[in-house]
C-alpha positions in Angstrom: 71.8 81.8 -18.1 75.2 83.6 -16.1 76.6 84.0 -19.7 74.2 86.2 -20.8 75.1 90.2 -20.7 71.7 90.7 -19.2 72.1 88.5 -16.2 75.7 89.3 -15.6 75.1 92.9 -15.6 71.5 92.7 -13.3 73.6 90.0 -10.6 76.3 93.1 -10.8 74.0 96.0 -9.9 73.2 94.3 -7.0 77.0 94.2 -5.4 77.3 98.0 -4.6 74.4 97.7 -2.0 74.9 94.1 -0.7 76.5 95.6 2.6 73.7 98.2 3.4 70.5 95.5 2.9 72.7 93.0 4.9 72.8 95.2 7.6 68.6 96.3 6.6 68.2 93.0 7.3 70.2 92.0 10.5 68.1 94.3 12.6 65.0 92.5 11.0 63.5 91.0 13.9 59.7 89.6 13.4 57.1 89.5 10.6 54.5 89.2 13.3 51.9 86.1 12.0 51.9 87.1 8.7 53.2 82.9 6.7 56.7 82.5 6.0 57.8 79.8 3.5 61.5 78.7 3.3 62.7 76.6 0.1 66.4 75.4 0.8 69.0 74.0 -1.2 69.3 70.4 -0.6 72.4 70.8 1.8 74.2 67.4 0.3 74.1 69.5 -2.9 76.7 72.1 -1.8 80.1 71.8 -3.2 83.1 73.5 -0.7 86.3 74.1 -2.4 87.9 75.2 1.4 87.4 76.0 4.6 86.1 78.8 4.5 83.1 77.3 1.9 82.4 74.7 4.2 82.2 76.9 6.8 79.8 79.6 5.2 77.4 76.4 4.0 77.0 75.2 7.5 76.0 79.0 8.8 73.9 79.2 5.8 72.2 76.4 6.5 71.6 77.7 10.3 70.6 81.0 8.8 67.9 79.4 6.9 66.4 77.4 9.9 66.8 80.3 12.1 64.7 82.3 9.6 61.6 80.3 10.4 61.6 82.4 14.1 60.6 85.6 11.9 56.9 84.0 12.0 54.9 81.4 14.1 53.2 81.0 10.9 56.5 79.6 9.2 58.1 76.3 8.0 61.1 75.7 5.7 61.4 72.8 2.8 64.7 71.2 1.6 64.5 70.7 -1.9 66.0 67.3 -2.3 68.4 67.6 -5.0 68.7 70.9 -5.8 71.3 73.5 -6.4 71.2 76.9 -5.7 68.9 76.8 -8.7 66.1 75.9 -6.9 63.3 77.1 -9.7 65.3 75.5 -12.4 66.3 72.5 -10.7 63.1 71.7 -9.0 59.9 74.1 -9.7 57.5 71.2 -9.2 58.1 72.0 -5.4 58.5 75.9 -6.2 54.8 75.3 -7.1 53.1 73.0 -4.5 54.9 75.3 -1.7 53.8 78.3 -2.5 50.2 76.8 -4.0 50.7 75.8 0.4 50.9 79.3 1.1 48.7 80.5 -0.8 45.6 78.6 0.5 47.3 79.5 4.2 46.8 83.0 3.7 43.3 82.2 2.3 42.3 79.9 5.1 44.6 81.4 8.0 45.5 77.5 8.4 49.5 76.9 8.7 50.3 72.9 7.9 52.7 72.1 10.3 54.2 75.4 11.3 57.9 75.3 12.8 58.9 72.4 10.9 61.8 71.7 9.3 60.9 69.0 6.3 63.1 67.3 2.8 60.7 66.7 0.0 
């Protein structure tokens, strides 16, 4: 998939504004009750070359459990042995998780909000 002109050049287009919707998103505070699902990386699946990498997966990792404050209506999965890929490497859960949310915005019932699960 990177090796195609189409992908490289759309993953490129995005660099030039990475700063300003980092900073867009830093004073992001709340999304009141509206449901918030977070699909993780399976963290043992994260390959650090230096210091530097192992130290940007653990405050990723934080900055994925720390995004379930933006709702009460929120929970996160780790996709167990996933990549960054998460679609490719495991849409089975891509599709029960949001099929979750889905009937949670039909029924305004939240399984297990605040949690933190692997699946």
């Amino acid at each position: 998939m990177r090796c195609r002109p189409g992908y490289v050049d759309a993953d490129e287009s995005e660099l030039p504004d990475f700063d300003t919707s980092s900073k867009q998103a830093a004073g992001l505070h709340g999304f009141g009750a509206i449901p918030l699902l977070v699909i993780s990386r399976d963290p043992s699946k994260d390959t650090a070359d230096s210091p530097e990498q192992v130290a940007s997966t653990h405050i990723w990792q934080e900055e994925q459990e720390d995004s379930k404050h933006l709702s009460p209506a929120s929970w996160r999965v780790i996709a167990s042995g996933s990549g960054h890929m998460l679609p490719l490497d495991r849409p089975d859960l891509i599709v029960s998780q949001l099929t979750f949310l889905v009937n949670d915005v039909r029924t305004g019932k939240v399984p297990n909000p605040g949690t933190t699960s692997a699946k």
